[in-house]
C-alpha positions in Angstrom: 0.0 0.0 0.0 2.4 2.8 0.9 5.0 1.4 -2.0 1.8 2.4 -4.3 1.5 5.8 -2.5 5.2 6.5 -3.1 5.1 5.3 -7.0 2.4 7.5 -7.7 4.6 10.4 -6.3 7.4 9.2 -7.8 5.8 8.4 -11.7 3.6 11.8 -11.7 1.8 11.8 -15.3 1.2 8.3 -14.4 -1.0 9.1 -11.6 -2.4 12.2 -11.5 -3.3 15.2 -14.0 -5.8 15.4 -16.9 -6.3 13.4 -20.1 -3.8 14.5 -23.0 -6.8 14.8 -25.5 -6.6 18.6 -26.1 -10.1 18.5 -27.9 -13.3 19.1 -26.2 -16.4 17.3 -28.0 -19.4 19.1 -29.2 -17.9 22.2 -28.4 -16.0 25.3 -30.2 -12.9 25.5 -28.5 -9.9 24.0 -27.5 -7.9 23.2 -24.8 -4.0 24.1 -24.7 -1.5 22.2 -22.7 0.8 25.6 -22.2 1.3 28.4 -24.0 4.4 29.3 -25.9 7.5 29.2 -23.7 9.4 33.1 -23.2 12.2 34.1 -25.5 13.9 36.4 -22.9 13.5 38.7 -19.5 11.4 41.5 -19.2 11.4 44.4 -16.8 8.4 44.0 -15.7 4.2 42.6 -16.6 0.9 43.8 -15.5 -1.8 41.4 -14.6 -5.8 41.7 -13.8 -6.7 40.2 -10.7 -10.7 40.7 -9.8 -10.5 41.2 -6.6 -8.2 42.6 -3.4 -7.0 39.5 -1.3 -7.9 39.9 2.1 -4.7 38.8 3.5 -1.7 36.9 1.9 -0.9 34.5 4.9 -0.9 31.2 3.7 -3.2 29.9 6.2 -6.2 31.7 5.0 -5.4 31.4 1.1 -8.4 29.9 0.2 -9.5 31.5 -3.0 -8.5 32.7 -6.3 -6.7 36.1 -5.8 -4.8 35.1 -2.8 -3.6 31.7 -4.1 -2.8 33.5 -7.7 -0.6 35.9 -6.3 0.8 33.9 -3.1 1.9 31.0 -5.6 4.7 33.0 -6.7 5.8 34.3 -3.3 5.3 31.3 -1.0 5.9 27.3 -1.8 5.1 24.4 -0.1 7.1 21.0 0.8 5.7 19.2 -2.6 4.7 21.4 -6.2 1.5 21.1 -8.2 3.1 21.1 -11.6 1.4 22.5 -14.8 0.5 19.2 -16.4 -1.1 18.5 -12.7 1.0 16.3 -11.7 3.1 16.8 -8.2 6.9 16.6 -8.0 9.2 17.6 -5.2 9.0 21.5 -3.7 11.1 22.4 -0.8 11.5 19.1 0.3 13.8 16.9 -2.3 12.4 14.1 -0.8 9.3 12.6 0.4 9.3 9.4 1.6 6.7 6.8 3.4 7.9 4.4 5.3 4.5 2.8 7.1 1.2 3.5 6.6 1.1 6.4 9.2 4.6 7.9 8.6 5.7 10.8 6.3 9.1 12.1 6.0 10.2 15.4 4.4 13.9 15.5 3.5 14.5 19.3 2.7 16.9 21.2 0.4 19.9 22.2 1.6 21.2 25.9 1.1 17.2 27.6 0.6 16.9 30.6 1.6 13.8 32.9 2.5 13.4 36.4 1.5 15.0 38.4 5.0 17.6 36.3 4.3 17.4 33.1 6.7 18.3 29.6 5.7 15.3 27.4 5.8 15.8 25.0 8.6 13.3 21.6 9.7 12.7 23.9 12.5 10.6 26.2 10.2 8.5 23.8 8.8 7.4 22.0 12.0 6.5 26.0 12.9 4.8 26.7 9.2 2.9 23.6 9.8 1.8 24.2 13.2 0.6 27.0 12.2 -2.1 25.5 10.3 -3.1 23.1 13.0 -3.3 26.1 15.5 -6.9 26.6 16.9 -6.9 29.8 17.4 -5.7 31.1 13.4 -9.1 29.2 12.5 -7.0 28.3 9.7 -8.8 27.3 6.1 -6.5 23.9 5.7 -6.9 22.8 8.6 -9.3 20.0 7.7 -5.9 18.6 5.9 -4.6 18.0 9.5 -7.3 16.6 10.9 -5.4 13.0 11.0 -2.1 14.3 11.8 -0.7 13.7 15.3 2.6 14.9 15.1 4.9 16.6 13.4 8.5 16.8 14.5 12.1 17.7 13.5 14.0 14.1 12.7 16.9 16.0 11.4 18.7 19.3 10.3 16.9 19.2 7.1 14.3 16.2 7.9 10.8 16.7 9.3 8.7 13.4 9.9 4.5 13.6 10.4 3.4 10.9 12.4 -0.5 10.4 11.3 -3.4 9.0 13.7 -4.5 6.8 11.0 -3.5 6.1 6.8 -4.2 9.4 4.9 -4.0 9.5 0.9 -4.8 13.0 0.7 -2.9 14.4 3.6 0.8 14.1 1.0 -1.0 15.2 -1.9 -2.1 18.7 0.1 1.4 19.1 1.0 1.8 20.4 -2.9 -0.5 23.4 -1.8 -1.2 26.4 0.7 -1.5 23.5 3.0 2.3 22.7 3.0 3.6 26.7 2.7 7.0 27.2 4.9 7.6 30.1 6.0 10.7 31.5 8.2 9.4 31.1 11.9 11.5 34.6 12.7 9.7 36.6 9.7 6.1 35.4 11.0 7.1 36.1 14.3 8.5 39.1 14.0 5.3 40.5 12.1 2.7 39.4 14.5 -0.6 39.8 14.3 -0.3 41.9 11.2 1.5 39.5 9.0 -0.2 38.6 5.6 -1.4 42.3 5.4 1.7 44.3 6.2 5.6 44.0 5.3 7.2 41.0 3.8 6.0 37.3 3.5 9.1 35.8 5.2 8.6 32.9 2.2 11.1 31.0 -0.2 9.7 31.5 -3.5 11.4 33.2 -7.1 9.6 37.0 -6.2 8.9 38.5 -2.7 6.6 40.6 -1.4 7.1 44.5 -2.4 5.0 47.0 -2.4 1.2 47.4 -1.2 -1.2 50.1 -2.4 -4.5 49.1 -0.6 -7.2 49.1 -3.2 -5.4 49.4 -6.2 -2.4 47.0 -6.7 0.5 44.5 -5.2 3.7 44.5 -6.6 6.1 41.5 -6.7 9.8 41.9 -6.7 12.3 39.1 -8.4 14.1 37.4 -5.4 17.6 37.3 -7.0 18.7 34.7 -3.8 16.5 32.3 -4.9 16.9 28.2 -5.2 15.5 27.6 -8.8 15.5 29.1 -11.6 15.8 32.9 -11.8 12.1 34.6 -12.8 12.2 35.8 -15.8 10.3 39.5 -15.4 12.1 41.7 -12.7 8.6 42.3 -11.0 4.9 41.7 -11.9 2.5 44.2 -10.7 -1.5 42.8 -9.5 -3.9 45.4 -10.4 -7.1 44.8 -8.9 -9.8 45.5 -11.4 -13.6 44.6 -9.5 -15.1 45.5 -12.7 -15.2 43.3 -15.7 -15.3 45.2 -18.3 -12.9 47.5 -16.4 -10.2 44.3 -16.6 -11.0 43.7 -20.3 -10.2 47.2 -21.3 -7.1 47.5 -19.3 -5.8 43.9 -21.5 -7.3 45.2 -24.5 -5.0 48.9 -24.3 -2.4 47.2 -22.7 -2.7 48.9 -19.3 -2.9 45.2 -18.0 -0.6 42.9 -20.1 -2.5 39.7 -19.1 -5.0 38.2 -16.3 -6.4 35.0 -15.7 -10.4 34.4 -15.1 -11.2 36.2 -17.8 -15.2 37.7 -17.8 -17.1 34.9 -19.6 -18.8 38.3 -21.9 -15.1 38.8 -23.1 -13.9 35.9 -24.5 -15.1 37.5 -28.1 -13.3 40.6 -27.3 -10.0 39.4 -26.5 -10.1 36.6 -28.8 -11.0 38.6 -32.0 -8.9 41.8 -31.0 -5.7 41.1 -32.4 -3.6 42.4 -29.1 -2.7 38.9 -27.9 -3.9 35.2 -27.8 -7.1 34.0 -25.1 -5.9 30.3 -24.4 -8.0 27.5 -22.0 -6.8 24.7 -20.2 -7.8 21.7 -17.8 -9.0 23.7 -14.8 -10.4 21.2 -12.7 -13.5 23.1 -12.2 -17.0 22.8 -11.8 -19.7 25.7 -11.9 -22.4 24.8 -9.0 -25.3 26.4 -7.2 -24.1 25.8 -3.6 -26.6 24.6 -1.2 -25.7 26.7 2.2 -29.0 26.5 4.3 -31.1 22.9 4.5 -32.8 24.1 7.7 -35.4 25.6 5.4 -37.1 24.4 2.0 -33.9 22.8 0.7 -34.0 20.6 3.7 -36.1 18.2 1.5 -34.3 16.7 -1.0 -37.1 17.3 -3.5 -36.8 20.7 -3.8 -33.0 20.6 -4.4 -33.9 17.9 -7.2 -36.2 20.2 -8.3 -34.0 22.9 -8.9 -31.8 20.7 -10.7 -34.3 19.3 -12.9 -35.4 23.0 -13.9 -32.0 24.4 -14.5 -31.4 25.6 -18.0 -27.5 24.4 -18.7 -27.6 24.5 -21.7 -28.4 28.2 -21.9 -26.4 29.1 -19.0 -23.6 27.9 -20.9 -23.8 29.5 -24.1 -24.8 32.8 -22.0 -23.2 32.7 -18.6 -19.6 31.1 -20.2 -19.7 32.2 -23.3 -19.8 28.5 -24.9 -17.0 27.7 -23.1 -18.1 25.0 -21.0 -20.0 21.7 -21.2 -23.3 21.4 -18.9 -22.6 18.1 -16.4 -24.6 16.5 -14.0 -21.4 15.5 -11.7 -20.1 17.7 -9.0 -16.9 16.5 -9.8 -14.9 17.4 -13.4 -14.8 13.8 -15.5 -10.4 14.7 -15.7 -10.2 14.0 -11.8 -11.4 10.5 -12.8 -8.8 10.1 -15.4 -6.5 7.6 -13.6 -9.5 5.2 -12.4 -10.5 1.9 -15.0 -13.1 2.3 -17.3 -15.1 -0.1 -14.7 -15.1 2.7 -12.1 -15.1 5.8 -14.4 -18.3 3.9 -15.5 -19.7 3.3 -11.8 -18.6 7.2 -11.0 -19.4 9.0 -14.3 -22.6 6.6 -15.9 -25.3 7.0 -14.2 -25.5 10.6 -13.5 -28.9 12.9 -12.9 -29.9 14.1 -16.4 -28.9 17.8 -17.4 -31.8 18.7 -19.7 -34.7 20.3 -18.3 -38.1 18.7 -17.0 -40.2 21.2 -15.9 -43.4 19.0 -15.2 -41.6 16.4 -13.3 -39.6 19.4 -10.9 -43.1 21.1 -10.2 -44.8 17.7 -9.4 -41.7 17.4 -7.1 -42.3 20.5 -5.3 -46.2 20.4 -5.1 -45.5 16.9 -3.4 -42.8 18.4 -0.9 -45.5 21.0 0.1 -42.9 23.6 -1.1 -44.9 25.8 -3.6 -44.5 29.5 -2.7 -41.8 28.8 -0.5 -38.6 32.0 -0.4 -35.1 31.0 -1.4 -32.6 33.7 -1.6 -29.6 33.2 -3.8 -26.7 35.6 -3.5 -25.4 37.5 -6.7 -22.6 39.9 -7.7 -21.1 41.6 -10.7 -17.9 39.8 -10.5 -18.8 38.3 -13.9 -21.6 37.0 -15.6 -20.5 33.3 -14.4 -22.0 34.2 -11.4 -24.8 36.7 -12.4 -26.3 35.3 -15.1 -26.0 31.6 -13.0 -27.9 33.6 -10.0 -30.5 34.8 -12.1 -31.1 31.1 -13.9 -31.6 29.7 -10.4 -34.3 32.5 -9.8 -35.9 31.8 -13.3 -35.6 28.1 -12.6 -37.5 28.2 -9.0 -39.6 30.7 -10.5 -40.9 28.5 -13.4 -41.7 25.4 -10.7 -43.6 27.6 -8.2 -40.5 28.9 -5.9 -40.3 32.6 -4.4 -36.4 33.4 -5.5 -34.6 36.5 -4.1 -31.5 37.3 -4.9 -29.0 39.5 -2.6 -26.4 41.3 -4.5 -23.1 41.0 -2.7 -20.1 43.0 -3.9 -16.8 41.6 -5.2 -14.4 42.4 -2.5 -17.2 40.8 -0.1 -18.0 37.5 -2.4 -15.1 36.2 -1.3 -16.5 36.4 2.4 -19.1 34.0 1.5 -16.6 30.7 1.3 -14.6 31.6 4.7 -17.4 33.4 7.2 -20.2 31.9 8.4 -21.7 35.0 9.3 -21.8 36.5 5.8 -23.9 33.8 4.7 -26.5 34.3 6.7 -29.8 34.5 5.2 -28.4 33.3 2.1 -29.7 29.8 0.9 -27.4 29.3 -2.5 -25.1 31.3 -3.9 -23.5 30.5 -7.6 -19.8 28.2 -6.3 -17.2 27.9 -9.0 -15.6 24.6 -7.3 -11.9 23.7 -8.2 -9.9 21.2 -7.4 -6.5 21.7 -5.4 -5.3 18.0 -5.8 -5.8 15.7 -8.8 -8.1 13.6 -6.4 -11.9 13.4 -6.4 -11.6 13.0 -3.2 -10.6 16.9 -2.7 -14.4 17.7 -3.2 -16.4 14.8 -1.9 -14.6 14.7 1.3 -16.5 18.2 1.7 -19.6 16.9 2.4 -18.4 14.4 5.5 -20.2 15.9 8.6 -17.9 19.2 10.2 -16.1 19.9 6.8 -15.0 22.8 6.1 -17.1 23.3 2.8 -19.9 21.8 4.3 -21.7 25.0 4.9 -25.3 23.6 4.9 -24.3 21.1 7.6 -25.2 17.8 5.6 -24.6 15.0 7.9 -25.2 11.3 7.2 -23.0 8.5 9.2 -22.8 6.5 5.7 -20.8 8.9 3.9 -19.0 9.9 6.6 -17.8 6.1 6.6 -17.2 6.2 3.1 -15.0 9.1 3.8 -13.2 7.3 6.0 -12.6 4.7 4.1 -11.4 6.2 1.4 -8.9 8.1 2.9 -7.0 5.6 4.3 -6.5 4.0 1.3 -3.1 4.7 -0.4 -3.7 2.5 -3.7 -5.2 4.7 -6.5 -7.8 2.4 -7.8 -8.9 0.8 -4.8 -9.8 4.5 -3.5 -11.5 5.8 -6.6 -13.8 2.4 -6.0 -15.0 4.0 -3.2 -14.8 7.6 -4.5 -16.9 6.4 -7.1 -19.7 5.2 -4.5 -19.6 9.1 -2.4 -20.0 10.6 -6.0 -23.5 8.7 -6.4 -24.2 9.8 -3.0 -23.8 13.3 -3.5 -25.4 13.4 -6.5 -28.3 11.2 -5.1 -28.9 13.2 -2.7 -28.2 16.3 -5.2 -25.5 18.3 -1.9 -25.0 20.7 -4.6 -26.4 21.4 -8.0 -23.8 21.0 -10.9 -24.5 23.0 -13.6 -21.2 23.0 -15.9 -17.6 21.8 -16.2 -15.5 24.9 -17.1 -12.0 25.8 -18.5 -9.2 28.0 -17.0 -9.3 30.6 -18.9 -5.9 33.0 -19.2 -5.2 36.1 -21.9 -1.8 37.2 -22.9 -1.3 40.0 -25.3 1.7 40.0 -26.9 4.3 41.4 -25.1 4.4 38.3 -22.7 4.1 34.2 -23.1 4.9 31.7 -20.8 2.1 31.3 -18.3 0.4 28.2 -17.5 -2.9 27.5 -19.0 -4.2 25.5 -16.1 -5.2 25.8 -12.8 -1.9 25.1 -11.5 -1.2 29.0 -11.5 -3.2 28.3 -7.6 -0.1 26.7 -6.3 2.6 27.1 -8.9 5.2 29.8 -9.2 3.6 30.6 -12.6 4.7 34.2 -12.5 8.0 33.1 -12.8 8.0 31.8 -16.6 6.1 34.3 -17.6 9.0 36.3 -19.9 9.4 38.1 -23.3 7.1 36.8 -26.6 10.0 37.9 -29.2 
């Protein structure tokens, strides 16, 4: 079992990442492994991020603008690799020798940015840190089965584990496994993340600040790896999507990822630079947050999901870029399993075409005609508004009383890491991607007390299932029983999956070299980003 677990580390494309096939059928557009690799260095490149990241401490990096910009800055024990795949990080070495023992061999001679040699002693403190109670930290679900971690060496930490966990080495290749110096943290206090430098290893450091308007990245010339190729890149935060196309389209912003789903046109047919998609692991879903109410009956959320338009949320809310799905989890997560349990996770799914008969006889017969739901919106992008108002047309059409609250961008975020701004809310639109190659990275979210759990599902069955599936090391075996939580959450319809989506990244064409997938969450990706001629 563990000589399985350490393969699978050891022969990556083997194990983990997306299928090769680059074409996506019965659709328009393609999917690029990479874009072109950089000629040269450049001074400098601007990109469009959406929104202002709350903080940048790694243990509350739990969305899109903190991970894109902390990726570059901050890097963890293991490395989520462009092709998906994970390879060694800070630690040269990882090695597992019983089922409830990891060991970390670390690089010699690594340096963080004030300057300190990274020592075992700072990654049993970066760690910690994300165990700690009191900094209510957003990974700490990954260390729910850990029950030590301690310094074996100079340059050697070891995690003893409670019980066998497959997921727990796979999350050390993001946010999860961060090291940061113990002084630099220290030394910052209560205001690090939001103030002065990172204290991290990675090719750029942490420069300047400009609340509300941008963060600027600096090369870190004493880096390990390979020098970054641009001398800084520059984070503009743009809240306004057509404010972000314009800046890529005039050059004010030379790039961004995420682009707003009414833009693909735009960029594509302007002849500035090249819009590229990639495997992004990602699902678009109408998150279930409240079952205490209406959607405390299964009926109604089947409903909902029998009355969705996909179809037309696709053409209109992506911009054709997507494929509707049934599955709360993207069909590439399910690339390494046989076709026996792809079949058993992927062939039986709830149908994405409409019924509209069947989902009002559904409601009539919960007693849930006239009943109030209130979605939350916001003019992020049309992924999310136009998704909000297809739920409200949706509940409308089957006798439902939809509201929708309009939340603004800098607050959205809010929604996935406080419990108190999602009160009153009952869905919101959730654009769900993975952070391993492992189905398990979502369905473990519904296990009673998880961190994604926000309606509170609870059912002793899955929970088992769960369990079961975490301790087991050997890739097929697990994806068996992945395969049976996946018909249990769609069963029992936890969420309601609308549409597998692309990454989406423009670059005009000053600049090449970024990754087209959603490896730019974990992966320094800033740092191949370089010259086009």
């Amino acid at each position: 079992m563990t000589t399985a677990a350490l393969t699978c580390l050891a022969t990556l494309a083997a194990c983990s990442g997306p299928p090769k096939d680059s074409g996506v059928a019965g659709t328009g557009f393609k999917l690029s492994a990479s874009t072109p690799g950089a000629r040269g260095d450049i001074d400098s490149f601007t990109w469009a991020v959406y929104a202002e990241p709350p903080t940048l401490d790694y243990t509350a990096a739990f969305d899109y603008p903190q991970n894109m910009i902390l990726s570059n800055v901050c890097e963890s024990l293991m490395r989520w690799t462009p092709g998906l795949a994970v390879e060694p990080g800070l630690a040269k070495k990882a090695s597992n020798p019983d089922p409830t023992t990891w060991v970390y061999d670390l690089r010699p001679g690594v340096r963080f940015h004030n300057g300190k040699e990274m020592t075992a002693d700072d990654v049993v403190y970066s760690l910690g840190r994300q165990m700690d109670p009191k900094n209510a930290a957003a990974w700490a679900q990954v260390f729910q089965n850990v029950a030590s971690i301690r310094k074996t060496g100079p340059l050697q930490v070891t995690v003893g584990l409670k019980k066998p966990d497959s997921q727990f080495p796979q999350y050390m290749a993001t946010a999860a496994g961060v090291v940061a110096s113990r002084a630099g943290v220290e030394a910052a206090g209560k205001d690090y993340g939001t103030t002065g430098g990172l204290a991290c290893t990675g090719p750029f450091e942490l420069g300047s600040w400009s609340k509300g308007q941008s963060i600027e990245l600096d090369r870190f010339d004493g880096y390990w790896g390979t020098r970054a190729k641009s001398g800084k890149a520059v984070f503009r935060f743009l809240t306004d999507p057509s404010a972000r196309t314009n800046a890529m389209l005039s050059g004010e912003a030379d790039g961004g990822y995420l682009i707003p789903t009414e833009s693909y046109g735009r960029l594509r047919d302007s002849g500035t630079g090249t819009l590229y998609f990639g495997e992004g692991l990602t699902t678009v879903n109408v998150n279930v947050t409240n079952m205490k109410g209406p959607l405390g009956d299964v009926r109604v959320r089947r409903a909902l999901s029998l009355a969705m338009d996909r179809s037309g949320f696709v053409r209109a809310g992506l911009g054709g870029v997507g494929t509707s799905t049934g599955s709360i989890t993207p069909r590439a997560v399910w690339a390494g399993a046989s076709e026996q349990t792809r079949k058993a996770a992927l062939g039986a799914l709830p149908p994405t075409t409409q019924d509209i008969e069947q989902a009002k006889g559904l409601i009539k017969e919960a007693g849930a005609t006239g009943k109030t739901l209130t979605v939350a919106t916001s003019s992020i992008g049309q992924d999310v508004s136009l998704l909000a108002t297809a739920v409200q047309a949706a509940g409308t059409r089957i006798g439902l009383d939809i509201r929708l609250r309009t939340i603004a961008p800098n607050a959205f975020t809010a929604l996935f890491t406080d419990p108190e701004a999602r009160e009153g809310i009952d869905l919101f639109p959730y654009t769900s991607y993975y952070n391993i190659s492992d189905p398990l990275d979502l369905l473990a979210s519904f296990r009673t007390g998880a961190y994604l759990n926000f309606a509170g599902y609870s059912d002793k069955g899955y929970d088992r299932l769960v369990d079961r599936a975490t301790a087991v090391y050997q890739r097929e075996q697990r994806m068996e029983i992945e395969a049976e939580l996946q018909e249990r959450a769609d069963e029992n319809v936890l969420w309601i999956p609308v549409a597998e989506w692309p990454t989406s990244v423009f670059l005009n064409k000053r600049i090449t070299g970024a990754p087209t997938t959603i490896s730019y969450m974990y992966y320094p990706w800033a740092a191949d980003v370089g010259a086009a001629k």
